[in-house]
matplotlib code that plots the C-alpha trace (Angstrom):
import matplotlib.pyplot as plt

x = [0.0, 1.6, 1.1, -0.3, 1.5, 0.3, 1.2, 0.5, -0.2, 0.3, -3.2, -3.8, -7.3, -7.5, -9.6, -9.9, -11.3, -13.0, -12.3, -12.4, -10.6, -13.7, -14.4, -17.8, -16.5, -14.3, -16.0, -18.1, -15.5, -14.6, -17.9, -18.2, -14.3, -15.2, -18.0, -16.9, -13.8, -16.5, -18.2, -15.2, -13.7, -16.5, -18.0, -15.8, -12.7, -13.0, -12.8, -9.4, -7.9, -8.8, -8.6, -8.0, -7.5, -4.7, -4.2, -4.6, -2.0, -3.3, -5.9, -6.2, -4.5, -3.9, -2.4, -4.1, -3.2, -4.4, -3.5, -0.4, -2.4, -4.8, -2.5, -2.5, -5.9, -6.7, -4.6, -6.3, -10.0, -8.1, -7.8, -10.9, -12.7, -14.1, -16.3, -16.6, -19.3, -21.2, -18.1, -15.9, -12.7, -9.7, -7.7, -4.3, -1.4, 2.1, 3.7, 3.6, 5.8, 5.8, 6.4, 4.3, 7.4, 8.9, 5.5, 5.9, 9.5, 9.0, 6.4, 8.6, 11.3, 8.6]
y = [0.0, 3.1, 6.1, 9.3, 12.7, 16.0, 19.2, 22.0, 25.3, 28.6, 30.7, 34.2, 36.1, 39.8, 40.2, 39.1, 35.6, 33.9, 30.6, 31.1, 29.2, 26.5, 23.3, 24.7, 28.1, 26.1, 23.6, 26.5, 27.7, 24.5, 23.5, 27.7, 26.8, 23.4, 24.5, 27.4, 25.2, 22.5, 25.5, 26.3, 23.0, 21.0, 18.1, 15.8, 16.7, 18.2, 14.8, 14.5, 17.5, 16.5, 19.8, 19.8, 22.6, 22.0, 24.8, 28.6, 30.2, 34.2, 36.2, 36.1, 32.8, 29.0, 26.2, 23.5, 20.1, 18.5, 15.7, 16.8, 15.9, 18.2, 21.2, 23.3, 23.4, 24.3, 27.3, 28.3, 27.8, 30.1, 32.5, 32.3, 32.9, 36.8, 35.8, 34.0, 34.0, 37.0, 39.6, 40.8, 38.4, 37.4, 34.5, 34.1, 31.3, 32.4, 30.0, 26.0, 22.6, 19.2, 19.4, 21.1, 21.7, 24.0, 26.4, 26.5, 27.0, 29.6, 31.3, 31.4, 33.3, 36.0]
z = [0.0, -0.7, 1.4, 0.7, 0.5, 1.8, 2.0, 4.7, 3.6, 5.9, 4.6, 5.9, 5.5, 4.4, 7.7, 10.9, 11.2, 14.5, 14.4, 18.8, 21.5, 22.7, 20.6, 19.2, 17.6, 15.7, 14.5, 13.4, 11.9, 10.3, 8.6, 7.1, 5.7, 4.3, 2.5, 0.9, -0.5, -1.6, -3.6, -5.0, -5.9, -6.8, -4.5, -6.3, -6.1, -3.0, -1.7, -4.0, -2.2, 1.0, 3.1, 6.9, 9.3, 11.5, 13.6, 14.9, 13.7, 14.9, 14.5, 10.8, 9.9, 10.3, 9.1, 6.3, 5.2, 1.9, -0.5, -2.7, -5.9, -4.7, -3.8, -6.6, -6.4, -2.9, -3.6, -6.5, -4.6, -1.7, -4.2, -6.1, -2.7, -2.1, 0.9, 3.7, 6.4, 4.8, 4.9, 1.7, 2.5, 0.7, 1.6, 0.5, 0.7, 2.2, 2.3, 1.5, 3.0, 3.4, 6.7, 9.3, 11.1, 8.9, 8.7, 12.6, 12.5, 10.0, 11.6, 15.0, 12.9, 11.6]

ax = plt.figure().add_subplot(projection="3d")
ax.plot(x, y, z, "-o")
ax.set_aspect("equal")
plt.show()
């Protein structure tokens, strides 16, 4: 069986996003995110990509993981996105790895 590759993915949003301390606000959070990127990508290949927030980064970012097949296009669908939970918002990718290590080590430097 051969095992599958991801890659994480350090997105920022043009505003600031709630996605809250307790379990409920983010899985709020979670179910807005995921089906915004299903409306973007497609039911289908949503399920290629495989998107999965992975952590709270600040107030206007966090960390995702997704297939490596699917990467390209989660960044594209990130950038395709205007709006999120009724508000003018633009989400954008700074930075990408193979490693979630290296997104928190770079983050630690910044």
């Amino acid at each position: 069986m051969i095992r599958e590759k991801h890659r994480y993915l350090l997105v920022e949003a043009s505003e600031p996003i709630d996605i809250g301390i307790d379990r409920a606000a983010r899985q709020k959070f979670e179910r807005e995110l995921y089906a915004a990127l299903r409306a973007e990508l497609g039911e289908a290949h949503y399920f290629s990509v495989n998107p999965r927030l992975v952590l709270n980064t600040g107030n206007n970012s966090f960390l995702m993981k997704c297939s490596l097949k699917g990467f390209q296009s989660l960044v594209l669908a990130f950038a395709l996105m205007k709006q999120f939970d009724g508000r003018e918002m633009g989400f954008y990718t700074l930075k990408s790895s193979g490693t979630i290590r290296a997104l928190k080590d770079s983050l630690k430097m910044a």
